[in-house]
C-alpha positions in Angstrom: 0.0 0.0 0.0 2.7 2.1 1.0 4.7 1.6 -2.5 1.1 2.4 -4.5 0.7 4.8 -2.5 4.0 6.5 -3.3 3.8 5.8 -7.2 0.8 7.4 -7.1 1.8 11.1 -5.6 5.0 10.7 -7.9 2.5 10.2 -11.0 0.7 13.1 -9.9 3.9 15.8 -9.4 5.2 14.7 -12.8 1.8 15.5 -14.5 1.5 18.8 -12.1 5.1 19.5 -13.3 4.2 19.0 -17.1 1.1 20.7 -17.2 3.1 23.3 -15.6 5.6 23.4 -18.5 3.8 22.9 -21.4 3.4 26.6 -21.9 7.3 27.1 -21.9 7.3 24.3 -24.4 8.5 25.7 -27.3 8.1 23.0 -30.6 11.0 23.3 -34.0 9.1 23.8 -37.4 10.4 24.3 -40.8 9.0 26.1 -44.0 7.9 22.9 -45.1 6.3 21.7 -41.6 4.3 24.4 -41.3 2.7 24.3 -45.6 2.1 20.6 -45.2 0.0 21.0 -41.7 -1.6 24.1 -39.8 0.0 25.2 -36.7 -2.7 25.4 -34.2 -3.6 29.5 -34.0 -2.0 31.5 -31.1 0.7 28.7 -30.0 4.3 29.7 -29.5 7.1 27.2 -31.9 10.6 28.2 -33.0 11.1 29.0 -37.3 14.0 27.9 -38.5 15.7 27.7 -41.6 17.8 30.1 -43.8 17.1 33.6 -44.7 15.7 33.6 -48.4 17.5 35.9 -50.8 16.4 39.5 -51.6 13.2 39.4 -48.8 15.0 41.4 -45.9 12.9 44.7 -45.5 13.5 47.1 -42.9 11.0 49.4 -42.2 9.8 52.1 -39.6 10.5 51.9 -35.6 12.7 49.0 -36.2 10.7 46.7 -38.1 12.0 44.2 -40.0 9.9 41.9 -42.9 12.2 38.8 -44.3 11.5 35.1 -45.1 12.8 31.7 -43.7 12.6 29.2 -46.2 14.1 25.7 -46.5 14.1 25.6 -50.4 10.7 24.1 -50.7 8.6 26.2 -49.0 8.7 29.4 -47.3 7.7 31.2 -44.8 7.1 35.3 -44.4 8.5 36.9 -40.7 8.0 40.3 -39.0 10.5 41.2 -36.4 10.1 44.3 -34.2 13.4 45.0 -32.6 17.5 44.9 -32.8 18.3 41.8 -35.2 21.6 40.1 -34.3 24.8 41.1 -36.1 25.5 37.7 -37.9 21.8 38.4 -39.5 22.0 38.2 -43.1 20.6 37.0 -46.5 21.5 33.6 -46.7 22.4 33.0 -43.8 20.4 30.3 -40.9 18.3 31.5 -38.7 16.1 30.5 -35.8 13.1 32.8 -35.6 10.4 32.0 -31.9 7.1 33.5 -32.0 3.3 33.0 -32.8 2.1 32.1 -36.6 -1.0 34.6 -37.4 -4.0 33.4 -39.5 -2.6 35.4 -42.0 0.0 33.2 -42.7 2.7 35.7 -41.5 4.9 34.9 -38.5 5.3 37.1 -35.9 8.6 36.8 -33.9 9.3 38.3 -30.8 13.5 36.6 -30.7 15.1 36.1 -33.8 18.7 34.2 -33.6 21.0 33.8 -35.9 24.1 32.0 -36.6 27.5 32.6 -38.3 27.9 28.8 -39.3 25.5 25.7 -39.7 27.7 23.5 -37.6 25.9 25.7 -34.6 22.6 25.2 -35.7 20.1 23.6 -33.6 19.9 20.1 -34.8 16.9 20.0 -35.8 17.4 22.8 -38.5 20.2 21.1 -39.6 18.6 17.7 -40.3 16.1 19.7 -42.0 18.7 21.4 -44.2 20.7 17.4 -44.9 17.3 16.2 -45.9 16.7 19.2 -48.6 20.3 18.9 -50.0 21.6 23.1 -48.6 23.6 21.7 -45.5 27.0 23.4 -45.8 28.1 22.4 -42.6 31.2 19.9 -42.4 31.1 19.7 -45.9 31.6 23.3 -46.6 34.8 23.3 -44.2 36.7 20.9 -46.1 
């Protein structure tokens, strides 16, 4: 009784604990991910992806209109705020926010990184699988 007893208040805290965390969750998606199903309105998930060529707009009080794409699909952002240094065309990028019902991201933490090998990894399996990775390969 004792033992059942004890598995049961451990079940409990763990589901307490995740309930508690599963608004700090925060789930991967690429270009391609989020064409093929919808992302649930309102929930926070991390973009990521490379920078697609000739989209980075900046406009008035710091806003900033570019696109993440993974070469099949794309993706259109708007970032309010400083953008990182290593920001660029071309270049990967991890974007967290909330996707509209407009089908334009909103990102509130845009990061970005100076090689792929620093890539999360789910990015960079994303980026193997559509034939762009220019990770090891690229440094030898």
């Amino acid at each position: 009784t004792l033992i059942a007893s004890a598995g049961a208040v451990l079940a409990v805290a763990a589901g307490l604990i995740l309930f508690a965390l599963n608004d700090q969750i925060v789930f991967f998606q690429s270009p391609t991910d989020i064409a093929a199903k919808s992302v649930p309105e309102g929930s926070r998930i991390r973009l990521g992806g490379l920078v697609e060529d000739g989209t980075v707009v900046k406009g008035d009080h710091g806003e900033v209109r570019f696109s993440v794409t993974d070469t099949e699909a794309s993706v259109p952002v708007i970032f309010i705020g400083l953008l990182p240094d290593l920001f660029r065309e071309g270049q990967g990028v991890v974007a967290e926010g909330v996707m509209e019902p407009d089908g334009v991201f909103h990102a509130d933490k845009v990061l970005a990184k100076h090689d792929e090998n620093y890539m999360p990894k789910e990015v960079a399996e994303a980026l193997k699988d559509k034939g762009v990775w220019q990770g090891e390969e690229k440094a030898n």
